[in-house]
C-alpha positions as CSV (number, residue, x, y, z in Angstrom):
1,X,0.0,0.0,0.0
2,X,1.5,3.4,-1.3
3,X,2.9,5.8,1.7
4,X,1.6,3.2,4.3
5,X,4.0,-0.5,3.8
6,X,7.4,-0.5,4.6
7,X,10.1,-2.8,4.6
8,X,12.2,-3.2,7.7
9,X,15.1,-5.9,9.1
10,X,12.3,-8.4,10.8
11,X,15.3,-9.3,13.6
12,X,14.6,-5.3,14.4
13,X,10.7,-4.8,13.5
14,X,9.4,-7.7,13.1
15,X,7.0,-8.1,9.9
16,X,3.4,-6.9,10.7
17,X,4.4,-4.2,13.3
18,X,2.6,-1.6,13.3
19,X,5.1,1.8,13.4
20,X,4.2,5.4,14.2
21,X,6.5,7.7,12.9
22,X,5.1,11.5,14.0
23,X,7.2,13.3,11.2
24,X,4.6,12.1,9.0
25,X,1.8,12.9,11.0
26,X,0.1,15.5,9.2
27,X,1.9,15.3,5.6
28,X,-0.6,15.9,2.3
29,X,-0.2,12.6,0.7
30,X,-0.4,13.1,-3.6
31,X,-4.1,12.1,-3.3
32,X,-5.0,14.9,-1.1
33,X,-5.6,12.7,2.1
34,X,-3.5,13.7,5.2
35,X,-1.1,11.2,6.8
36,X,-1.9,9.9,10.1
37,X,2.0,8.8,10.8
38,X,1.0,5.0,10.7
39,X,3.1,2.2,9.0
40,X,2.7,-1.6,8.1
41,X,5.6,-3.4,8.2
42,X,4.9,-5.4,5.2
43,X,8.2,-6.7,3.2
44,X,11.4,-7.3,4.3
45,X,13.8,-6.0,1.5
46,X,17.3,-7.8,0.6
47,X,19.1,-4.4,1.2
48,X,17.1,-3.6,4.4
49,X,19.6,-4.5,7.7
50,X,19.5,-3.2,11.0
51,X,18.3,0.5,12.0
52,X,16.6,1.0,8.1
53,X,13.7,1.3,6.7
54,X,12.1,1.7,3.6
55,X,8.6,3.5,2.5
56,X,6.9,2.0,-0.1
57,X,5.7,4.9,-2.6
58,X,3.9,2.8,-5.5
59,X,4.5,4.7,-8.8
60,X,5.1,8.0,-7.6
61,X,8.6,8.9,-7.6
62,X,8.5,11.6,-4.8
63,X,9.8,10.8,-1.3
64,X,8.3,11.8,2.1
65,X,10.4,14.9,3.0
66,X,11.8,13.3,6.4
67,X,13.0,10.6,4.4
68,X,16.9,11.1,3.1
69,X,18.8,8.6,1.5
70,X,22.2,8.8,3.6
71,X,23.3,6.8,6.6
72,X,23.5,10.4,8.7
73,X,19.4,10.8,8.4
74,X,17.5,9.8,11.2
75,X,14.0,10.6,12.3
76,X,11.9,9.0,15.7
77,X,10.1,5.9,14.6
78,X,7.7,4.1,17.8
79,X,6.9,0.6,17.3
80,X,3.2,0.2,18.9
81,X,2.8,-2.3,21.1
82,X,-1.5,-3.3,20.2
83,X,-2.0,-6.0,18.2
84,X,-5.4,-4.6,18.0
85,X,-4.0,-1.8,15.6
């Protein structure tokens, strides 16, 4: 799911985690809705080891503007705890 499935190390968040990440809380997603700051961890990509993650954006080529591509960038991800989520 575009802007909402990310891929993560499962041995750091597990696949089907539930993350909230507040710098996204808020963002105008390309279709007009407004991001709550929730994430699925969904995949778990070959390239994707320890304290990573990546956002899935379907076909659009434009990144969330917390997201930089360099080691250096970090922003505060929460894993939440309810299955229930």
């Amino acid at each position: 799911v575009p802007y909402r499935s990310i891929a993560t190390d499962p041995k750091i968040i597990p696949t089907g985690s539930v993350l909230y990440i507040p710098a996204a809380r808020g963002l105008r997603l390309p279709n007009g809705d407004t991001h709550d700051g929730f994430f699925f961890a969904a995949d778990t990509g070959g390239a994707i080891t320890g304290n990573h993650i990546d956002i899935f954006h379907g076909n659009d080529t434009r990144a969330l503007p917390f997201v930089k591509a360099r080691e250096s960038a970090t922003f505060e991800a929460y894993v939440i705890p309810s299955p229930s989520l």
